[in-house]
N, C-alpha and C positions, 0 to 999 in steps of 0.2 A: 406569465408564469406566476405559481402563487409562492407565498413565505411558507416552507416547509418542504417541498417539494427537493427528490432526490435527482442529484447533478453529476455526471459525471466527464470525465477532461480526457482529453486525449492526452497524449505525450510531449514534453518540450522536444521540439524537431533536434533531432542529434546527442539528447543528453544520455550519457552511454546507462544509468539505474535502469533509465526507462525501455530502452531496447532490450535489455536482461530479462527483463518483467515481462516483457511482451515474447521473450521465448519461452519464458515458464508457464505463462501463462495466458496465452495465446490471443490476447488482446491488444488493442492502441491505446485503452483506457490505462493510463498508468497514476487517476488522481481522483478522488470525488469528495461532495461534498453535498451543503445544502441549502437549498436559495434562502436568504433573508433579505431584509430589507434594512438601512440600516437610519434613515428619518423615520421619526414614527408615524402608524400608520396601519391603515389596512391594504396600500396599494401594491404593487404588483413587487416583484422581487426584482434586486441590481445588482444584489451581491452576491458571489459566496463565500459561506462561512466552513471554514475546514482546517484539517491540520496540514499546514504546510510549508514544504520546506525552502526558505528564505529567509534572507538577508533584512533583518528589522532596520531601523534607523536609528538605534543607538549604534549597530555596527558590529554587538557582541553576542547575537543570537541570529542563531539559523532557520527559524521558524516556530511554529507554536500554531493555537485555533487563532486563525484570525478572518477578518471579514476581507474579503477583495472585490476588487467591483468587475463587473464582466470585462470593460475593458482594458483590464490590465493581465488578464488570459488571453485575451483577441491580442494583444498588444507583443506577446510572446508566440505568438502561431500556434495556440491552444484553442481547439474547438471545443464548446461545451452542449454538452447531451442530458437532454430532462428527462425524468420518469415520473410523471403526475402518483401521486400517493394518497391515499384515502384520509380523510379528513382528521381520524383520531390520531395516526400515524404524522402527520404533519403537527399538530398539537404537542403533540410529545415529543418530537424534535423539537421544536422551537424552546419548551418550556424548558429541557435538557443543555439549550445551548445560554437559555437565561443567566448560567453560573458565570459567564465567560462577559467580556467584554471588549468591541471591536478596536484594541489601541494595543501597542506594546505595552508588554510589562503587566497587562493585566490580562494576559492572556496563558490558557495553558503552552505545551514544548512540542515541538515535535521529535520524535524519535529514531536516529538513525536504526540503534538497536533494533529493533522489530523488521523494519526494510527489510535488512541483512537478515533476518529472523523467518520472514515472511519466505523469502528468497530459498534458504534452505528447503523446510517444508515442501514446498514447490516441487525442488528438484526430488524430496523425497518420495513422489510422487512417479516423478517420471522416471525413475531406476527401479520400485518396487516390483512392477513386474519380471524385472529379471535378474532383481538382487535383492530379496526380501531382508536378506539377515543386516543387508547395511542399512534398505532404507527402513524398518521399523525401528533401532535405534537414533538415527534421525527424526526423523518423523516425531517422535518421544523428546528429544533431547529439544527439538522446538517449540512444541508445545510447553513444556516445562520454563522454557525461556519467555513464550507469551504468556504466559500465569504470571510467574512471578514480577516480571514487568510492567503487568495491565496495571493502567490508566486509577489513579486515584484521586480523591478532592484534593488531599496533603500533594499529590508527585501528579500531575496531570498531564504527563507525557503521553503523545496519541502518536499512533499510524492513523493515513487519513480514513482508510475502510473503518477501522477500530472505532474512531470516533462515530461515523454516520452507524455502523452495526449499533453501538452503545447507546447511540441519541434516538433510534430506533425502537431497539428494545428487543429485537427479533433474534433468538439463539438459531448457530450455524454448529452443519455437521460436518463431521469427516469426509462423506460422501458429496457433499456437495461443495466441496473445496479441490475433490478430483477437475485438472484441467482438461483442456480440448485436447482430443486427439492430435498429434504429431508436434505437440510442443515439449519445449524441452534445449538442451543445451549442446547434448550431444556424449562423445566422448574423443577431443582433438587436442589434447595438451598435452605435453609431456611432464613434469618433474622439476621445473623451477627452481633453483634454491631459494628463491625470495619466497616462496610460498610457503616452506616449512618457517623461516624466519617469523611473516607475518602471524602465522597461525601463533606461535609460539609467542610474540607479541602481545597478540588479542588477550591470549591467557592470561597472561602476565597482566594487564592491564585492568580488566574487569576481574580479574584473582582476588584483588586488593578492594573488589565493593564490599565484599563481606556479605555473610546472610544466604539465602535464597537467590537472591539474583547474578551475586557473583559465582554460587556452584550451580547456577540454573546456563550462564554462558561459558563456563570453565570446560561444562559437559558438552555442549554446544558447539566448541571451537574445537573438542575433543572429535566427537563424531564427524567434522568433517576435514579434521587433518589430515585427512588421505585421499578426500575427491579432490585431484589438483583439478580437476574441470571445472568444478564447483566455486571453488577458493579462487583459482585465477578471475574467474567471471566476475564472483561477489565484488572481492577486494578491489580487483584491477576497475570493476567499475565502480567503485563507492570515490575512490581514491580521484578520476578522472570527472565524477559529478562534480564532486567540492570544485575541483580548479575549471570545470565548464561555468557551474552557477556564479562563481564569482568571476569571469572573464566578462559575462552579462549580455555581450551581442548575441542574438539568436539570429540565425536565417532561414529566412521562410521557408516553409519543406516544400517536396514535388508534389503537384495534387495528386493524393491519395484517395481510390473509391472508400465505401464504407465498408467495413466487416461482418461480417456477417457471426454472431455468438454459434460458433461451435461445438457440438457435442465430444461429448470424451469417446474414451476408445469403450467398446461394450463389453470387453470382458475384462476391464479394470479390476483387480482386484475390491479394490478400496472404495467399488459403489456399493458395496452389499453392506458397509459400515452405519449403514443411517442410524447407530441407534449412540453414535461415539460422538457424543460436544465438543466442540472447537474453541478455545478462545478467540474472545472478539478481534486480537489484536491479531489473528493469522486473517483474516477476511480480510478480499480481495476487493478491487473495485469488478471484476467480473462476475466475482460472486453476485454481489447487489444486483449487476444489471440481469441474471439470471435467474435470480429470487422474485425481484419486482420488475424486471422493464423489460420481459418478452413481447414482444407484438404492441408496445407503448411507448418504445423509449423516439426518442425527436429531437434532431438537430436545432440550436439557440441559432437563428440566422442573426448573422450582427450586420447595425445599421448600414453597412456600406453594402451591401446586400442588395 
């Protein structure tokens, strides 16, 4: 595999983010990134480099870009999947992630905010068909929260898509962020009181950023005060990652076939949008593989293989 080259992960077996993701967005992919190598060198790639969310070794960050070596994805029952990429497109990945450096503390953050961010969106998707007037205020109030959010030299907070989209260089649409047909979360909750609590929480919490970002999530937390489906899912699973990622045993999952990239439904509204820009930090790891890795993408066999 070469240095440049677009990677993508399946999911930590049980981590509840990643099954949420995988209803939104109707993939196992819940992580990507991009092979490097991290001796120097022209030879073949061992790492990858991406933003992601873990537990560093000082103990007080949850993640950031940092380099991982394959076996420490094999090593958690993550399987990784290559998309060979053409030679400029690799170049300029690589040159993109030159700012960064594979150690803590010199490395950019990872951003819960966008997850949660990304996850809306999603769902705004999958109600628009039969609730325009909620989900284009959603829809809106995401976006806005991935603007003002995105990733800078000064704040280098990444979603892992955001980064590889960034280090790319490739702009995504509206249309192409519609997910596969019969994904989605549903409508099975009732009314919580914890959910209006949390909601009112978040506000309260990100209120106090100030600027653009704080009325970019104010609004954000505003628009989905009312899907308790939504808020249950989000929350109940953001809440239940943290205390999975840091419990640390993972169990190997049941062998799983492979999926096959699904088509959206065809009279989506929101395909006929090609001509509406996305912020990078709403890009999916399914997007990429349906951008570049149709009829290309290949399973990494690991050495025990």
């Amino acid at each position: 595999m070469r240095q440049g080259d677009l990677l993508l992960v399946t999911q930590i077996p049980g981590e509840p983010l990643g099954r949420l993701m995988e209803a939104l967005d109707g993939t196992r992919f819940s992580h990507s990134g991009i092979a490097v190598r991290v001796e120097p060198g022209d030879g073949p790639a061992d790492h990858l480099a991406s933003a992601l969310a873990t537990k560093l070794d000082d103990g007080l960050d949850f993640g950031g870009v940092r380099w991982d070596p394959f076996s420490e994805l094999w090593h958690k029952h993550r399987d990784l999947y290559c998309i060979p990429m053409s030679d400029d497109l690799r170049a300029r990945a690589l040159a993109y992630l030159g700012k960064y450096r594979p150690h803590p503390k010199d490395e950019g953050k990872f951003s819960f905010v966008k997850l949660v961010t990304v996850a809306a969106a999603l769902r705004a998707f999958e109600v628009e068909p039969r609730n325009p007037g909620y989900s284009e205020p959603l829809f809106s109030a995401a976006c806005s929260v991935a603007s003002a959010w995105a990733a800078t030299d000064d704040e280098p907070a990444y979603y892992c898509a955001e980064l590889v989209a960034t280090a790319y260089g490739r702009p995504f649409t509206r249309a192409e962020m519609v997910p596969p047909a019969g994904s989605g979360i549903g409508e099975e909750f009732d009314e919580p009181w914890w959910i209006r609590k949390a909601s009112a929480l978040l506000s309260d919490t990100f209120g106090g950023v100030g600027g653009p970002r704080g009325e970019s999530w104010v609004d954000l937390a505003g628009a989905v005060s009312t899907d308790w489906d939504f808020v249950a899912h989000a929350m109940g699973g953001s809440l239940r990652s943290v205390t999975f990622l840091a419990r640390g045993k993972i169990e190997p999952p049941p062998k799983v076939p492979d999926c096959p990239l699904r088509a959206p439904a065809a009279d989506h509204p929101s395909l006929a949008r090609t001509d509406v820009p996305i912020p990078h930090a709403l890009v999916t790891p399914r997007m990429l593989w349906q951008v570049w890795g149709q009829g290309t993408i290949r399973r990494i066999r690991r050495p025990d293989e």
